[in-house]
LUMSE-641034 format. One record per residue: residue number from 1; residue in one letter; x, y, z of N, C-alpha, C in turn. Coordinates in steps of 0.1 Angstrom, whole numbers, plus 5000, padded with zeros to 4 digits. Layout:
<atoms>
<num: NUM&residuo: A&n_x: X&n_y: Y&n_z: Z&ca_x: X&ca_y: Y&ca_z: Z&c_x: X&c_y: Y&c_z: Z> .
...
</atoms>
This chain:
<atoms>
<num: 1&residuo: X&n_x: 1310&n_y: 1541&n_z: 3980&ca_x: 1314&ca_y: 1554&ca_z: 3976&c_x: 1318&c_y: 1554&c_z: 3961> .
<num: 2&residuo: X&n_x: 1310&n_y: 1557&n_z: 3955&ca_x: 1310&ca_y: 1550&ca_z: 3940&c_x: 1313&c_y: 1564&c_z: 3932> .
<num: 3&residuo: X&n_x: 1312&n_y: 1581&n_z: 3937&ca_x: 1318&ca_y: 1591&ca_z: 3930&c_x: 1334&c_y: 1592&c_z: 3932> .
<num: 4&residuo: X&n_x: 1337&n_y: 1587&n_z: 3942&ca_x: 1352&ca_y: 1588&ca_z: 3944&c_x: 1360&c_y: 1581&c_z: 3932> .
<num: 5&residuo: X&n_x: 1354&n_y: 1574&n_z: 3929&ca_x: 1361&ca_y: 1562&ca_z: 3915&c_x: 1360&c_y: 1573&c_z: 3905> .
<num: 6&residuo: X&n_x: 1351&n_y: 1579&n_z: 3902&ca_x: 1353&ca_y: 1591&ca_z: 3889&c_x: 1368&c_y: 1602&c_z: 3895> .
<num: 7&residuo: X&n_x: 1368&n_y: 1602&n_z: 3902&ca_x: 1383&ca_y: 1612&ca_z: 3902&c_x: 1395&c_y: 1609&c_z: 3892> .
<num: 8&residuo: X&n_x: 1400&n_y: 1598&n_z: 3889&ca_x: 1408&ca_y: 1591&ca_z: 3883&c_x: 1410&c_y: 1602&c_z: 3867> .
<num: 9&residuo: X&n_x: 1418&n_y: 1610&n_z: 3864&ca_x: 1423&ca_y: 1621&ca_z: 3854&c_x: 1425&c_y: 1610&c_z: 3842> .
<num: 10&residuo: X&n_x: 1422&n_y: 1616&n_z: 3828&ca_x: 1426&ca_y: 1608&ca_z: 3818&c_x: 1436&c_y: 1620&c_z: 3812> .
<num: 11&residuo: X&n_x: 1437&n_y: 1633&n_z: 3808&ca_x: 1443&ca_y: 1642&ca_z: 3808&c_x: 1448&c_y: 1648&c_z: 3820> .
<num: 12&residuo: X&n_x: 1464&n_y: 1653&n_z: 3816&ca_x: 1466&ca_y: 1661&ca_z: 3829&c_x: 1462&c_y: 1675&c_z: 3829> .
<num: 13&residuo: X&n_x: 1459&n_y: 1680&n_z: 3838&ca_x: 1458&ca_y: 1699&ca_z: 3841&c_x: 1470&c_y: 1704&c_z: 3839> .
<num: 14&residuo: X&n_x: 1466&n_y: 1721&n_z: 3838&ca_x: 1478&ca_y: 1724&ca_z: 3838&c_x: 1479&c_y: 1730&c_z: 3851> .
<num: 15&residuo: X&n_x: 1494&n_y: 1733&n_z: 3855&ca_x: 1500&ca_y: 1742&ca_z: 3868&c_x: 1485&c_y: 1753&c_z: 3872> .
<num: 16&residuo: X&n_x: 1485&n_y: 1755&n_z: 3887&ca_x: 1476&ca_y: 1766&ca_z: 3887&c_x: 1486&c_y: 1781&c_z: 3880> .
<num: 17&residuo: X&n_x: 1499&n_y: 1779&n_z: 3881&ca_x: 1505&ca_y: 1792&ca_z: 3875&c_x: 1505&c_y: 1794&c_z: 3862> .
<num: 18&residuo: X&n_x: 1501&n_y: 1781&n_z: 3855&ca_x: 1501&ca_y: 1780&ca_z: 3839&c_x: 1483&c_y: 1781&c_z: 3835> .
<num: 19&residuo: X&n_x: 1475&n_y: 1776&n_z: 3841&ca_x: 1461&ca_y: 1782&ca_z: 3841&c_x: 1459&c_y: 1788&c_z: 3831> .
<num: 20&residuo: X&n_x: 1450&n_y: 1795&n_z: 3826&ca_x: 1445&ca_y: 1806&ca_z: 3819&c_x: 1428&c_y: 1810&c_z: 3826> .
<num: 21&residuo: X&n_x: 1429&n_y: 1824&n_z: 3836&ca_x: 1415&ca_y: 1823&ca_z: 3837&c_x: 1404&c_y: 1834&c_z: 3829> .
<num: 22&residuo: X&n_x: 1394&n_y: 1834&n_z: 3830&ca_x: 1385&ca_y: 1840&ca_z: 3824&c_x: 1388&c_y: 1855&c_z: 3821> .
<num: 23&residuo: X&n_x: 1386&n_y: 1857&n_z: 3807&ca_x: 1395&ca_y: 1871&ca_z: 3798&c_x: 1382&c_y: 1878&c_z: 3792> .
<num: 24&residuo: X&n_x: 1385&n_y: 1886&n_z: 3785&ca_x: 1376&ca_y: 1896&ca_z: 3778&c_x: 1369&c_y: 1883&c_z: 3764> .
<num: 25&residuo: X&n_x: 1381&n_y: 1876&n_z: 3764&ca_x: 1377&ca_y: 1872&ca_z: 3750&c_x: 1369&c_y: 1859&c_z: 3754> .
<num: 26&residuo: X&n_x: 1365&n_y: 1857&n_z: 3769&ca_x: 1355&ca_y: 1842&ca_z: 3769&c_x: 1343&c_y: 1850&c_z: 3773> .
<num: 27&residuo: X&n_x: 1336&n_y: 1863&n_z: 3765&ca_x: 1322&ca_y: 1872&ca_z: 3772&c_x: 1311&c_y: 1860&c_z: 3768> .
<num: 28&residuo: X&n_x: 1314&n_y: 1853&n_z: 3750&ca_x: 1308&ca_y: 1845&ca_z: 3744&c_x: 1301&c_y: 1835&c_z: 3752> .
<num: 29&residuo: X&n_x: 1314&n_y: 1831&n_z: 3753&ca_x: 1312&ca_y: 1814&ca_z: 3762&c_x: 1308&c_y: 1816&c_z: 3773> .
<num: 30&residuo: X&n_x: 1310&n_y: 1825&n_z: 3780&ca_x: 1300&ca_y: 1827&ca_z: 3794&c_x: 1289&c_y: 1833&c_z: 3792> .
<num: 31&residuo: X&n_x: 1283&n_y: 1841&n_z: 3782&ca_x: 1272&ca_y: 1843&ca_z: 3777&c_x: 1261&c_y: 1827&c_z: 3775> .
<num: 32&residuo: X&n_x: 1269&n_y: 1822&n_z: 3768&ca_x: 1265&ca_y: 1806&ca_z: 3765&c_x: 1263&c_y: 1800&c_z: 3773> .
<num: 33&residuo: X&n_x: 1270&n_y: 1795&n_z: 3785&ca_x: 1270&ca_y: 1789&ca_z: 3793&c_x: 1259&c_y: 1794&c_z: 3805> .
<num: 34&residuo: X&n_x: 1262&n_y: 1804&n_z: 3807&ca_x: 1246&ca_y: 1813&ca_z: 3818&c_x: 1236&c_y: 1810&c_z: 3811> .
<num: 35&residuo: X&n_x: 1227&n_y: 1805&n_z: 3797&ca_x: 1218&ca_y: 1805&ca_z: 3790&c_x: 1216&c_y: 1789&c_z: 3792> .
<num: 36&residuo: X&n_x: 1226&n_y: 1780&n_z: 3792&ca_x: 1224&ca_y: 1763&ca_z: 3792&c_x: 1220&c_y: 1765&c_z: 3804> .
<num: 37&residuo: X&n_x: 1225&n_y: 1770&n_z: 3816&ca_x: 1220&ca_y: 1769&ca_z: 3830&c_x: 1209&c_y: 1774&c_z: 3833> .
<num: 38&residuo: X&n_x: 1209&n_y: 1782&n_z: 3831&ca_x: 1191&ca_y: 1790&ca_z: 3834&c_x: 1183&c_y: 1782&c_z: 3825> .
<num: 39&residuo: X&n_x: 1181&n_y: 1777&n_z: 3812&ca_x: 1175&ca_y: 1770&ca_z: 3806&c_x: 1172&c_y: 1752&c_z: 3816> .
<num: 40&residuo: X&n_x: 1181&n_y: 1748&n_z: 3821&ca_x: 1179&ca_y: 1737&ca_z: 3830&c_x: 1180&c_y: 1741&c_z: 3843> .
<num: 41&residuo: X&n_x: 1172&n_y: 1755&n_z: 3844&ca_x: 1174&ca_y: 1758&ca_z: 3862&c_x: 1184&c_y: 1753&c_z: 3868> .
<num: 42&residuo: X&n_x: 1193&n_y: 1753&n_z: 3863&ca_x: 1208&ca_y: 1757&ca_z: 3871&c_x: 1215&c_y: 1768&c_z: 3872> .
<num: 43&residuo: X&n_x: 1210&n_y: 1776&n_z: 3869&ca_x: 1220&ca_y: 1789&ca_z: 3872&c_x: 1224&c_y: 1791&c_z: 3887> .
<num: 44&residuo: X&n_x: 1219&n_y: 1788&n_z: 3898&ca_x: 1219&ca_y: 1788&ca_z: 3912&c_x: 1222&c_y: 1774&c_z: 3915> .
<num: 45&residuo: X&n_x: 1226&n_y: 1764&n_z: 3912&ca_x: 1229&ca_y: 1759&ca_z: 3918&c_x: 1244&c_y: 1753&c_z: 3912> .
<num: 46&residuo: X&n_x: 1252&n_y: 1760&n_z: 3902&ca_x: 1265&ca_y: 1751&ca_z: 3896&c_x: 1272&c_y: 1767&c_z: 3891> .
<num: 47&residuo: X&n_x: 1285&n_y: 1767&n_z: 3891&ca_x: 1292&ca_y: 1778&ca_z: 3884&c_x: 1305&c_y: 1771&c_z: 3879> .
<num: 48&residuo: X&n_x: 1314&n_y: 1781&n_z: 3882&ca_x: 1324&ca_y: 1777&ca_z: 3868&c_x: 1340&c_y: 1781&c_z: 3874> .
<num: 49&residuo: X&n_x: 1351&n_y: 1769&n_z: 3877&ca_x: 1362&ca_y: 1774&ca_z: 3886&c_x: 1369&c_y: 1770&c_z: 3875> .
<num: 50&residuo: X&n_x: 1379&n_y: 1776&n_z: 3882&ca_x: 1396&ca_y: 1772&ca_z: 3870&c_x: 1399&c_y: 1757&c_z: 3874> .
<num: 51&residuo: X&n_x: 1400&n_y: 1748&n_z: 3862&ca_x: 1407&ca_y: 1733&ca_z: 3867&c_x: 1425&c_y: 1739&c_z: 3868> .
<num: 52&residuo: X&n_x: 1432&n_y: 1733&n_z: 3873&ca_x: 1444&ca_y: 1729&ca_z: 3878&c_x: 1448&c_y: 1720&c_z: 3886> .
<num: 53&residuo: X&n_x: 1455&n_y: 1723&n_z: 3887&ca_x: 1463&ca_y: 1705&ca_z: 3893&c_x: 1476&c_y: 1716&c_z: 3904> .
<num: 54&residuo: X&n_x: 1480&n_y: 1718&n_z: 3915&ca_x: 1487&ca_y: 1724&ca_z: 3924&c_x: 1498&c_y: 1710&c_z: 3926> .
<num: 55&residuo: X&n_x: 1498&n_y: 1698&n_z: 3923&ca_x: 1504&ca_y: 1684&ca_z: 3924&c_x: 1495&c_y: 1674&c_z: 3922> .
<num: 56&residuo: X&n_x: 1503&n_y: 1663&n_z: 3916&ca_x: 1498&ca_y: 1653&ca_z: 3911&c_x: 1491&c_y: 1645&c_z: 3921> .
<num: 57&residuo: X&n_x: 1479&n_y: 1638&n_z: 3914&ca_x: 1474&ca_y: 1625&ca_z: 3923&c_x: 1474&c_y: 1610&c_z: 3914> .
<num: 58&residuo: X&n_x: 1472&n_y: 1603&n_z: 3923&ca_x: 1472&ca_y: 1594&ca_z: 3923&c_x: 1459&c_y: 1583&c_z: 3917> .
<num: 59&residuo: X&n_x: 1458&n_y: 1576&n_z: 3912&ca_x: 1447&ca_y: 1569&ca_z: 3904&c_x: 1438&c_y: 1567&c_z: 3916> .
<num: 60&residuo: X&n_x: 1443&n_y: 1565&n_z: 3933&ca_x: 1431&ca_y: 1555&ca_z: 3942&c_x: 1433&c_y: 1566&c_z: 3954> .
<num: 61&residuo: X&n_x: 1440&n_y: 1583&n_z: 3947&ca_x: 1430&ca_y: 1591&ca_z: 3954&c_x: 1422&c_y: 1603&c_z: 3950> .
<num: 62&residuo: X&n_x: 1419&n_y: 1611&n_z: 3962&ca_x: 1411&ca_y: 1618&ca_z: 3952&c_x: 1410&c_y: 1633&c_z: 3969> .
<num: 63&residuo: X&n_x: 1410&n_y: 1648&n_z: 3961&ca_x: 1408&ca_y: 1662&ca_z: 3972&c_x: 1396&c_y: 1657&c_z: 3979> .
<num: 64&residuo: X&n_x: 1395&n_y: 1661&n_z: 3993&ca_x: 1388&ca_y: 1665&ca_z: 4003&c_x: 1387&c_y: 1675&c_z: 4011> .
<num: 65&residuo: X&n_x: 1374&n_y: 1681&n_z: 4006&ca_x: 1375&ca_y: 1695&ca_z: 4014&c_x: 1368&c_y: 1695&c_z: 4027> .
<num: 66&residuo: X&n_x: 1369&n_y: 1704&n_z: 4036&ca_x: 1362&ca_y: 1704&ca_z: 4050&c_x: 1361&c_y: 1720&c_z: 4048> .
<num: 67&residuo: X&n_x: 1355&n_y: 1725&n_z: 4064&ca_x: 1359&ca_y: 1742&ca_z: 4065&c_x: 1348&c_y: 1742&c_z: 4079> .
<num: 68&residuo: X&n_x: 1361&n_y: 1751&n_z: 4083&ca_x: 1356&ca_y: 1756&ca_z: 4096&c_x: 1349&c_y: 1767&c_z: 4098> .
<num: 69&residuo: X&n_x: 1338&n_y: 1772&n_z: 4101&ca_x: 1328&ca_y: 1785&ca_z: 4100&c_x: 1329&c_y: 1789&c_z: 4107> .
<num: 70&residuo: X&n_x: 1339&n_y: 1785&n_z: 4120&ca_x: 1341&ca_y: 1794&ca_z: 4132&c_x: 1354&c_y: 1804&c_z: 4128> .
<num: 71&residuo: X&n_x: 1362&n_y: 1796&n_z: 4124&ca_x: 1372&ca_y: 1804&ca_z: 4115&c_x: 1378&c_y: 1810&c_z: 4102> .
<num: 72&residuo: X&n_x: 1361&n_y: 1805&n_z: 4093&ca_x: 1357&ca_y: 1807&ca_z: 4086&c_x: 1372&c_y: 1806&c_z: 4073> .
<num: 73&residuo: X&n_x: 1375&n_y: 1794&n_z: 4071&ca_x: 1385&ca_y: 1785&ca_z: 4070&c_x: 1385&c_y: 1778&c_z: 4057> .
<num: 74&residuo: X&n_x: 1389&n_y: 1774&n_z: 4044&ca_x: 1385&ca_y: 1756&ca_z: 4041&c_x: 1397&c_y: 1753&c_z: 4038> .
<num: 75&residuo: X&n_x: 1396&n_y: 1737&n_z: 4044&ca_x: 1409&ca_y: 1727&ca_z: 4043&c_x: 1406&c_y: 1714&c_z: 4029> .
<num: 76&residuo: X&n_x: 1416&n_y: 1714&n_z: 4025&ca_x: 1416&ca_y: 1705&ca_z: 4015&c_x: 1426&c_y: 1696&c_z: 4013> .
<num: 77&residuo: X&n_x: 1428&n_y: 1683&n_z: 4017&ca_x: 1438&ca_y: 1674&ca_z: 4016&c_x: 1433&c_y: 1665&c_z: 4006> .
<num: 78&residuo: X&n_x: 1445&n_y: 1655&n_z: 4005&ca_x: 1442&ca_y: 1638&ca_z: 3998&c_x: 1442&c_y: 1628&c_z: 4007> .
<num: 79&residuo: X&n_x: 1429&n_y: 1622&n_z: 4003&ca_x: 1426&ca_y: 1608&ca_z: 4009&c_x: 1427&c_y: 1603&c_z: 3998> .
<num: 80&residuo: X&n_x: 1426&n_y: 1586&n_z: 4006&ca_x: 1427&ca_y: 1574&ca_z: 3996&c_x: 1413&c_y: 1573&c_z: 3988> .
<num: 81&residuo: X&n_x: 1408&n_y: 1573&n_z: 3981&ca_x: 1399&ca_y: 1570&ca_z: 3975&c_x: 1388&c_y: 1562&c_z: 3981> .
<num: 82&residuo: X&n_x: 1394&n_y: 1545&n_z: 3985&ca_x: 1387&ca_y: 1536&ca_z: 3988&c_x: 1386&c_y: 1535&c_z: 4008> .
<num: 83&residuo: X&n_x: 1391&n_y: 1550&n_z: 4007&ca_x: 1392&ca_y: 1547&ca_z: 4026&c_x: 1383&c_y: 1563&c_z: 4029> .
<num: 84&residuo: X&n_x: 1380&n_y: 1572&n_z: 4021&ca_x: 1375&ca_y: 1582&ca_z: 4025&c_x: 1363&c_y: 1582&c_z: 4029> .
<num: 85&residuo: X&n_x: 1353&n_y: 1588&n_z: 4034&ca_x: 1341&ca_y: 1590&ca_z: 4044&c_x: 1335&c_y: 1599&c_z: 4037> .
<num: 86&residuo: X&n_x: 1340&n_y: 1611&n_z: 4027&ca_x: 1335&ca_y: 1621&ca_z: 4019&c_x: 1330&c_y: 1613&c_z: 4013> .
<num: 87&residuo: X&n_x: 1314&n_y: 1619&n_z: 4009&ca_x: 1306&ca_y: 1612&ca_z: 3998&c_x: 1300&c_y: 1623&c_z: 3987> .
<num: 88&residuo: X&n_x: 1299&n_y: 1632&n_z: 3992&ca_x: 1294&ca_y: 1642&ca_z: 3984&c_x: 1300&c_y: 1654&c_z: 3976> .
<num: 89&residuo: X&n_x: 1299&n_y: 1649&n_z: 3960&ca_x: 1310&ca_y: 1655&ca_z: 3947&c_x: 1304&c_y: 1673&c_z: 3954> .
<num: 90&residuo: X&n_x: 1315&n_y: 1683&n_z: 3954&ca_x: 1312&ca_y: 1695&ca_z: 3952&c_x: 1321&c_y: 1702&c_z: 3941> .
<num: 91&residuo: X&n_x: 1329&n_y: 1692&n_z: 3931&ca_x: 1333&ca_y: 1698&ca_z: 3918&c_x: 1340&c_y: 1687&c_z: 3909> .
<num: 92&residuo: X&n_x: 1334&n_y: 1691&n_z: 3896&ca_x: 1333&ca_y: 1676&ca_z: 3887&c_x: 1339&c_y: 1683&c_z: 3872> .
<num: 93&residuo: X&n_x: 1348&n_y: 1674&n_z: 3867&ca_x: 1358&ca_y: 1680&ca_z: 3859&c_x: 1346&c_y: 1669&c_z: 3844> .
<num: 94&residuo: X&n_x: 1340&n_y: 1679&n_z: 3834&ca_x: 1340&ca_y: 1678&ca_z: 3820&c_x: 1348&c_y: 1666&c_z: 3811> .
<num: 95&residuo: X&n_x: 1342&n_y: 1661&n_z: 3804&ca_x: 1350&ca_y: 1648&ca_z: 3797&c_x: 1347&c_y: 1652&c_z: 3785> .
<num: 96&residuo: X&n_x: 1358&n_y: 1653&n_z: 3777&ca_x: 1356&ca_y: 1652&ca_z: 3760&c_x: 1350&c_y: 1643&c_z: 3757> .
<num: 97&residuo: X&n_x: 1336&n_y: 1646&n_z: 3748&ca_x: 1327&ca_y: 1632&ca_z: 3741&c_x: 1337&c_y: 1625&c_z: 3736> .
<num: 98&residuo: X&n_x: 1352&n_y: 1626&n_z: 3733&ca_x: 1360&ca_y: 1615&ca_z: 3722&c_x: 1363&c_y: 1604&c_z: 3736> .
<num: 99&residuo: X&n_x: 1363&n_y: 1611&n_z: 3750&ca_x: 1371&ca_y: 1603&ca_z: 3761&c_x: 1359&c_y: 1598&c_z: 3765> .
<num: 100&residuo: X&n_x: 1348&n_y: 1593&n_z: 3763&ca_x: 1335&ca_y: 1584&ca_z: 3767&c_x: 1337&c_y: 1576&c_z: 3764> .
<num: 101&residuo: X&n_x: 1338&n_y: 1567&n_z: 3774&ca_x: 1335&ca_y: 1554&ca_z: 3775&c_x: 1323&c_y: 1548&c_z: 3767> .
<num: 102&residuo: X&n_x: 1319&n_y: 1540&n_z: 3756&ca_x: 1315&ca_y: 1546&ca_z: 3747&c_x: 1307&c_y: 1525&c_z: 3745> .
<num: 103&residuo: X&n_x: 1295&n_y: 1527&n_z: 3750&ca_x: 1286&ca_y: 1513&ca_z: 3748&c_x: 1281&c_y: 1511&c_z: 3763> .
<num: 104&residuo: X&n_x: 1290&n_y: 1523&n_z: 3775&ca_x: 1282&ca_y: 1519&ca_z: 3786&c_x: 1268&c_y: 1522&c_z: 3793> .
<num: 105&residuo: X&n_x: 1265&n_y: 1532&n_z: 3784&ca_x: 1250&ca_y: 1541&ca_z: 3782&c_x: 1249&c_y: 1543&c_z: 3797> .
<num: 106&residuo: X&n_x: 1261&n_y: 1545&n_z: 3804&ca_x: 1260&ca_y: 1553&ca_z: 3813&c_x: 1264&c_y: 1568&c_z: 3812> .
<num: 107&residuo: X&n_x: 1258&n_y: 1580&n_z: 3816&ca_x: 1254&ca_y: 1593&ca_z: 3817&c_x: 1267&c_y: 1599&c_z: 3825> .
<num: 108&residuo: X&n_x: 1272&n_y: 1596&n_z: 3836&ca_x: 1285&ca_y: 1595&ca_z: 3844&c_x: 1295&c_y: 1600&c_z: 3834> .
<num: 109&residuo: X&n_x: 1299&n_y: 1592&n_z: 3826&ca_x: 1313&ca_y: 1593&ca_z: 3814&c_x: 1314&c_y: 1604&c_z: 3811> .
<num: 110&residuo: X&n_x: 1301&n_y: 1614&n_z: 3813&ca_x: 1303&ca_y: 1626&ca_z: 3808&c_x: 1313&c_y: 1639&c_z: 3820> .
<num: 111&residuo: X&n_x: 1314&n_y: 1628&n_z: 3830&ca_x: 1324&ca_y: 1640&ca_z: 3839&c_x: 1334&c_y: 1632&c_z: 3848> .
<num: 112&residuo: X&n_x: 1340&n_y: 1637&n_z: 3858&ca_x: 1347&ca_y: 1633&ca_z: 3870&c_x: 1344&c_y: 1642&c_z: 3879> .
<num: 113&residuo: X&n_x: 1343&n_y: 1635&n_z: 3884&ca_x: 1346&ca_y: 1643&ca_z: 3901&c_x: 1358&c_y: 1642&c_z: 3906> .
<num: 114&residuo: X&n_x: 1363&n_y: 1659&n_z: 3910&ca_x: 1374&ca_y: 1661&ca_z: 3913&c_x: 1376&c_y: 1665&c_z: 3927> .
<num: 115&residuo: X&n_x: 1361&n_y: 1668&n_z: 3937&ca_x: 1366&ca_y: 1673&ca_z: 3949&c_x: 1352&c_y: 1665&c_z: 3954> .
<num: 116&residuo: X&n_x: 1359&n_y: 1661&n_z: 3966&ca_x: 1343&ca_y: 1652&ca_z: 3972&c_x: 1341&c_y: 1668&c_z: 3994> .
<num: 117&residuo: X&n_x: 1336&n_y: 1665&n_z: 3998&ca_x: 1330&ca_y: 1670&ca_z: 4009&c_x: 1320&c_y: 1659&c_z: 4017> .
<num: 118&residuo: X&n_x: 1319&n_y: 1660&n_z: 4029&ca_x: 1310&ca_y: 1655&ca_z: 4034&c_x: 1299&c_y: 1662&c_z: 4046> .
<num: 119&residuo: X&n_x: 1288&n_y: 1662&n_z: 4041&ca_x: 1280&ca_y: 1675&ca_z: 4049&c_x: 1280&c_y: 1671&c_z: 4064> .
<num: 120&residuo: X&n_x: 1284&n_y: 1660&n_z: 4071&ca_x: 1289&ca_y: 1656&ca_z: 4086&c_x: 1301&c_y: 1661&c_z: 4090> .
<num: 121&residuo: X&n_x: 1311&n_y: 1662&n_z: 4081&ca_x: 1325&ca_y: 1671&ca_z: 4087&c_x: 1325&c_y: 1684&c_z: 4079> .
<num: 122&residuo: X&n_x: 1316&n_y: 1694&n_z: 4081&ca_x: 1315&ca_y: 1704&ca_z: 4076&c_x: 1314&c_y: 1712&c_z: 4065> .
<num: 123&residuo: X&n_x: 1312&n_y: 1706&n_z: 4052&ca_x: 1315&ca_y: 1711&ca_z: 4040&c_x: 1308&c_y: 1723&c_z: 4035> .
<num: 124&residuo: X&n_x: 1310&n_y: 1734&n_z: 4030&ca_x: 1308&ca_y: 1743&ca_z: 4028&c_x: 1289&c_y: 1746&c_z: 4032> .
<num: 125&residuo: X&n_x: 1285&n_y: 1757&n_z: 4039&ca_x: 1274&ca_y: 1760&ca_z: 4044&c_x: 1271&c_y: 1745&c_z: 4055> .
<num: 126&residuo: X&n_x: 1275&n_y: 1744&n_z: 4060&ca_x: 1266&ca_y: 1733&ca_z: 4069&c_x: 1279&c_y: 1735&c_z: 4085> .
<num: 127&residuo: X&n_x: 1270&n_y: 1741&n_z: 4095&ca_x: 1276&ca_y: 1741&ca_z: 4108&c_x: 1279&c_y: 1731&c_z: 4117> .
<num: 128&residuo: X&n_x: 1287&n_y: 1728&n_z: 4124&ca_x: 1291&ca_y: 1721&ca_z: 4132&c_x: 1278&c_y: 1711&c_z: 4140> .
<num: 129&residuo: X&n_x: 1281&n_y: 1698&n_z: 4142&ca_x: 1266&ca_y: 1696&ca_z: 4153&c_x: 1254&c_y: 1695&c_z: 4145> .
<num: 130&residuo: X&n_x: 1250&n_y: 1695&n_z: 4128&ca_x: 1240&ca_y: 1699&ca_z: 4127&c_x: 1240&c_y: 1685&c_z: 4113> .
</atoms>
């Protein structure tokens, strides 16, 4: 489970109540950003959430989300890192080029993964059984 190891924060977030989300004054940057995505055929498949931190984690864990579509639900707790079953990143926090790890000419450095899912315990669009 080798994305769970990218969760590990080098910066903290701020409070979700201290936040700042999207204003008149970011038209720019979301202009920008919809043009890098559609340019690498991403525009459908990635968008753009508020980072925050609701409480601290820990270096060896990391969010897990599920969701019920019967109750049309999603749950999100902390597992240990090295003991979770979630394999599949559904949200990956940005790394300042100054915080790369920098000789590993690995591609990775460039993000973390901050929320993992696994499409067998329900993770967003995938039904029960299936």
């Amino acid at each position: 489970m080798t994305e769970a190891k990218s969760a590990t924060r080098k910066r903290p977030l701020p409070r979700f109540e201290e936040a700042e989300g999207l204003g008149p004054g970011d038209a720019e940057f979301v202009r920008d950003l919809v043009a890098v995505l559609e340019k690498h055929g991403n525009l459908n498949r990635f968008g753009l959430c508020l980072l925050h931190d609701h409480f601290p984690l820990a270096t060896d864990e990391v969010l897990v989300e599920t969701n019920d579509p019967g109750t049309r639900t999603l749950h999100t707790r902390v597992e240990r890192a090295d003991r979770t079953r979630h394999v599949k990143a559904s949200q990956w926090r940005f790394v300042p080029h100054a915080d790369h790890e920098h000789g590993t000419g690995s591609e990775p450095d460039a993000y973390q993964v901050i929320l993992l899912c696994d499409p067998l315990d329900l993770c967003p669009g995938r039904e029960r059984g299936h």
